[in-house]
N, C-alpha and C positions, 0 to 999 in steps of 0.2 A: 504494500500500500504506500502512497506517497503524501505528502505530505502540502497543499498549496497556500500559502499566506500570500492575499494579496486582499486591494480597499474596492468595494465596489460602492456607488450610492444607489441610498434606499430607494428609490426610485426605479431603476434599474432592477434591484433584486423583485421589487413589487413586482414589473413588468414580466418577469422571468416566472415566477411564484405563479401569479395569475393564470400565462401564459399552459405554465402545467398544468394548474388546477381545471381549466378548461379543457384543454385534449386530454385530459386522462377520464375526467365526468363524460366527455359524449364519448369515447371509444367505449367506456363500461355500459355507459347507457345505449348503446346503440345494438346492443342486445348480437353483435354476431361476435359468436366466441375467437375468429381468427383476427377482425378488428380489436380487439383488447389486447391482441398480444403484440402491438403496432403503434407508435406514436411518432407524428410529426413535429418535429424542433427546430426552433431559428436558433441561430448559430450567429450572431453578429460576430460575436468572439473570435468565431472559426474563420470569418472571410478573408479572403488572402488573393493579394496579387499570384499567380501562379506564374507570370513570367518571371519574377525575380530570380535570382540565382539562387543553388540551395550549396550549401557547405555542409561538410559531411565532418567529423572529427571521432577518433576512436584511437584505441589503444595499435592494434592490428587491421593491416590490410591485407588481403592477399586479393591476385589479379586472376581471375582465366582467360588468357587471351583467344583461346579457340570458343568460350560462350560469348564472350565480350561484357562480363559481369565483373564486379567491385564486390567483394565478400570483406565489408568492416566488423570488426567483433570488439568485444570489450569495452564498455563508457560509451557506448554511442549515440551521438548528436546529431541530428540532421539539423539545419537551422535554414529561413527561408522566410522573410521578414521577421514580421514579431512569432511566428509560429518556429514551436520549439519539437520534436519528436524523437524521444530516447528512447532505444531496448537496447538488450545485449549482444544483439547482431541485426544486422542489416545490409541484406543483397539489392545493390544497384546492378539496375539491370539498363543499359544501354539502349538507345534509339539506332532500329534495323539501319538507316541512314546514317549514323556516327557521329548525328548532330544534338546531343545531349545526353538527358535523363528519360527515359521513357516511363521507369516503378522504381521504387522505394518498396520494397519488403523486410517489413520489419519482425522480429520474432524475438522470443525469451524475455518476456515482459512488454510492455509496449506503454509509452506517456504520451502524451499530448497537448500540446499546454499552446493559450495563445494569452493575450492580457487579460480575457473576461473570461475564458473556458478552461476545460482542462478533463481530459477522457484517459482511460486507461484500458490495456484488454490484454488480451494474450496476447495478439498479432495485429499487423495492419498492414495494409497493401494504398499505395500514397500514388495512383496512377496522373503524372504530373501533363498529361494534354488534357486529361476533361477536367481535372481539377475534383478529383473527388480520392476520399478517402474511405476505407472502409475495415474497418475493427472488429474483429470476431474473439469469440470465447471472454466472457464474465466481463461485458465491458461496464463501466461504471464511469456517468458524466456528473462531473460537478459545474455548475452557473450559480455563482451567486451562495446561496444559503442552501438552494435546491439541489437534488440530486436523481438521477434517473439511471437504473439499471437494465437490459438485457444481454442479451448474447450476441447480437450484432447489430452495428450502428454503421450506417453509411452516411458521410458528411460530405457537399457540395461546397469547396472552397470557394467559388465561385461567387455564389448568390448566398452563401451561408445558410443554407438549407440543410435539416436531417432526416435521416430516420432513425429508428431505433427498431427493433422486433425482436419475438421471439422471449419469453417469460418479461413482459418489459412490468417494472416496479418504477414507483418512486417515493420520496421522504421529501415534501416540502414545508414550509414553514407558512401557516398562515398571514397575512398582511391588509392592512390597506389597500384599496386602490387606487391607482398615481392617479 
């Protein structure tokens, strides 16, 4: 488990709080048991320029140059504006064309941290042309004060759009509305 200290305003967290407490009442209320196990999430936190460049940092590299793949292990960092992405390895895997990054596959823990958000899972695969990201196994997103669990979440860097499915929970904190 990791640890995030960071200030968000109330405000914000209301919008966030709400924001659950809404799609998580109509996916229960809406009476089909495969809708409840399915929630839709804004991600402002998560939006991310995708052209920017991404830096990689790690303990070990080793190279295949016949897959044309990057195998980093130990401490590993992707970084790519304010978006932060750590596990214990991570396979770049090369554009067929030679002209960048095509995936990010991440494994042996997996973080996710932007300045409002921050997700965790077993794995994650960071395909860098659509701009989306997708987390499987015990993922767990904290926004704010809230918190929303399932087993896999796909996040649109893009448009800062999510999903979540698959046993999806969550622990919000009642509030105010902004």
């Amino acid at each position: 488990m990791f640890q995030l200290r960071a200030s968000f305003s109330l405000a914000a967290i209301s919008r966030v709080t709400l924001g659950l407490a809404v799609v998580l009442c109509l996916s229960f209320l809406s009476g089909d048991p495969a809708r409840a196990q399915q929630a839709n999430i804004r991600f402002g936190g998560l939006q991310q320029d995708t052209t920017l460049p991404v830096e990689v940092t790690s303990d070990t590299l080793s190279v295949d140059q016949a897959s044309g793949a990057a195998m980093f292990t130990g401490n590993v960092m992707a970084k790519q504006g304010e978006m932060r992405l750590t596990a214990g390895t991570i396979r770049v895997e090369y554009a067929s064309d030679g002209q960048g990054i095509a995936r990010l596959i991440a494994s042996d823990g997996v973080t996710l941290v932007s300045p409002s958000d921050a997700a965790e899972a077993r794995e994650a695969v960071y395909t860098i042309a659509s701009g989306t990201v997708e987390m499987t196994g015990d993922v767990l997103l904290t926004q704010g004060r809230a918190a929303i669990s399932g087993q896999n979440l796909t996040v649109n860097l893009t448009d800062g759009t999510g999903t979540m499915t698959g046993g999806v929970k969550t622990v919000f904190q009642p509030g105010s509305a902004p």
